[in-house]
DONUBA-454790 format. One record per residue (C-alpha): residue number from 1; x, z, y; residue in one letter. Coordinates in nm, 4 decimals. Layout:
BEGIN
<atom><k>NUM</k><x>X</x><z>Z</z><y>Y</y><r>a</r></atom>
...
***
This chain:
BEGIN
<atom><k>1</k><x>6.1642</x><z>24.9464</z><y>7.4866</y><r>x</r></atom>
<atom><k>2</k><x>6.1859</x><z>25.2679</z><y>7.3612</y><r>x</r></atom>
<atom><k>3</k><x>5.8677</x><z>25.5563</z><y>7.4065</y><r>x</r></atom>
<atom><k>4</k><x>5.9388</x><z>25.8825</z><y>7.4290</y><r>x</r></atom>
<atom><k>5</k><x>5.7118</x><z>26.1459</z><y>7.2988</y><r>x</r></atom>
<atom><k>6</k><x>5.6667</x><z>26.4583</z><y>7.6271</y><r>x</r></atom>
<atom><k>7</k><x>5.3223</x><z>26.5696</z><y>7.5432</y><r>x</r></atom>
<atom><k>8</k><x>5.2035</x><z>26.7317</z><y>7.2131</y><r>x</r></atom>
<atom><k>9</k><x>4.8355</x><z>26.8628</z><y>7.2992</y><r>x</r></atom>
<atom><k>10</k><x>4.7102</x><z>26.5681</z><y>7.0845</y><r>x</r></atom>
<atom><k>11</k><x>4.8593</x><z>26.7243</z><y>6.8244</y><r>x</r></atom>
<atom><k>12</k><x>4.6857</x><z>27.0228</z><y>6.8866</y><r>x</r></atom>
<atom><k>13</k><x>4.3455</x><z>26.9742</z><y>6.7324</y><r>x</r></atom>
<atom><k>14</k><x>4.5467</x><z>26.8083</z><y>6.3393</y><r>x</r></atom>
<atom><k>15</k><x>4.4793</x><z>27.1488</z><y>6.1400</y><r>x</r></atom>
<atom><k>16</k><x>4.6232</x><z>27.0381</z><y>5.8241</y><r>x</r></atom>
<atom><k>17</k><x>4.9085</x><z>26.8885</z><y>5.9472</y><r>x</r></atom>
<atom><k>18</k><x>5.1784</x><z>26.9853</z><y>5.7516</y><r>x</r></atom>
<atom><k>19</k><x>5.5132</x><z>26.8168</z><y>5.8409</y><r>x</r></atom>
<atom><k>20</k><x>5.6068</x><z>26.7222</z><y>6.1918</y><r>x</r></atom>
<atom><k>21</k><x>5.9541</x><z>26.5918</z><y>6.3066</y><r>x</r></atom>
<atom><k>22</k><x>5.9894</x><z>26.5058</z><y>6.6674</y><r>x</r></atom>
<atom><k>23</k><x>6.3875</x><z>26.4491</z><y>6.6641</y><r>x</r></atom>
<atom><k>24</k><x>6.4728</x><z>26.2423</z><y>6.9811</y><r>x</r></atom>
<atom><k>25</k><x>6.2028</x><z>26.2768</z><y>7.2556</y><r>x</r></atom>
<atom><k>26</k><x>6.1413</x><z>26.4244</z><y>7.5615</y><r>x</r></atom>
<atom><k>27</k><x>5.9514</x><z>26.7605</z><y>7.4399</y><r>x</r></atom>
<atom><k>28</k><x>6.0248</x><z>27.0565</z><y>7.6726</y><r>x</r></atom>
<atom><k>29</k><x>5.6723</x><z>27.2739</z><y>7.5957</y><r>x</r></atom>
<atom><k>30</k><x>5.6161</x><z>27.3380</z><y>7.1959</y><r>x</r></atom>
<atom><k>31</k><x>5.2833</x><z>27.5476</z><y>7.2875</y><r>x</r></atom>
<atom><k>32</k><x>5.0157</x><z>27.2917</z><y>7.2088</y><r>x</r></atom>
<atom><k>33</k><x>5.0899</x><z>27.3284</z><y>6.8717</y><r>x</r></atom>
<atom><k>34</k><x>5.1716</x><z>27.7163</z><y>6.7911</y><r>x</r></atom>
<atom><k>35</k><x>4.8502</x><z>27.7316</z><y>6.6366</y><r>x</r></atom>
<atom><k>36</k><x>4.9391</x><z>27.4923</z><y>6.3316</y><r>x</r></atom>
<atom><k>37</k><x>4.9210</x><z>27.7578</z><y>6.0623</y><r>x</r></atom>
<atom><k>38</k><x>4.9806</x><z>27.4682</z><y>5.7759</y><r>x</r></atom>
<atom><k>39</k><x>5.2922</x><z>27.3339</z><y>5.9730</y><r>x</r></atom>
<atom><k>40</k><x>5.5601</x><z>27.3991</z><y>5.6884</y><r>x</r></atom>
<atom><k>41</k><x>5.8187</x><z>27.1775</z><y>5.8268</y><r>x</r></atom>
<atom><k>42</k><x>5.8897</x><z>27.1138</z><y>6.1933</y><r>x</r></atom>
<atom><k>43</k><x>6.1772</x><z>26.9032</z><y>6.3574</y><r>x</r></atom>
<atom><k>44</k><x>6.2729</x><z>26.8693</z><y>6.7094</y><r>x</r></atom>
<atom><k>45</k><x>6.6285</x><z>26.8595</z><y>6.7970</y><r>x</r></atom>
<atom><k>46</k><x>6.7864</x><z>26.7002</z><y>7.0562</y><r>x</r></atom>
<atom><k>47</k><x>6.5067</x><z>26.7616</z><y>7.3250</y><r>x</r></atom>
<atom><k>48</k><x>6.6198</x><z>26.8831</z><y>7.6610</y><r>x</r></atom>
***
């Protein structure tokens, strides 16, 4: 069984997160996480 990732407000709150690749899930709403200012490197093709 594979889970798919839809939801990224848990991610919202990880400050010093720095790399992030979401390749492959079901992502439609990237807003949660627009305030990541050390987010360097962020992946998330093939989303719908």
């Amino acid at each position: 069984m594979i889970i798919k990732i839809s939801n990224l407000n848990s991610l919202s709150e990880l400050h010093k997160l720095e790399t992030l690749d979401l390749r492959s899930n079901e992502i439609e709403d990237i807003s949660p996480i627009i305030g990541l200012k050390n987010l360097k490197r962020f992946t998330i093709n093939k989303n719908p």
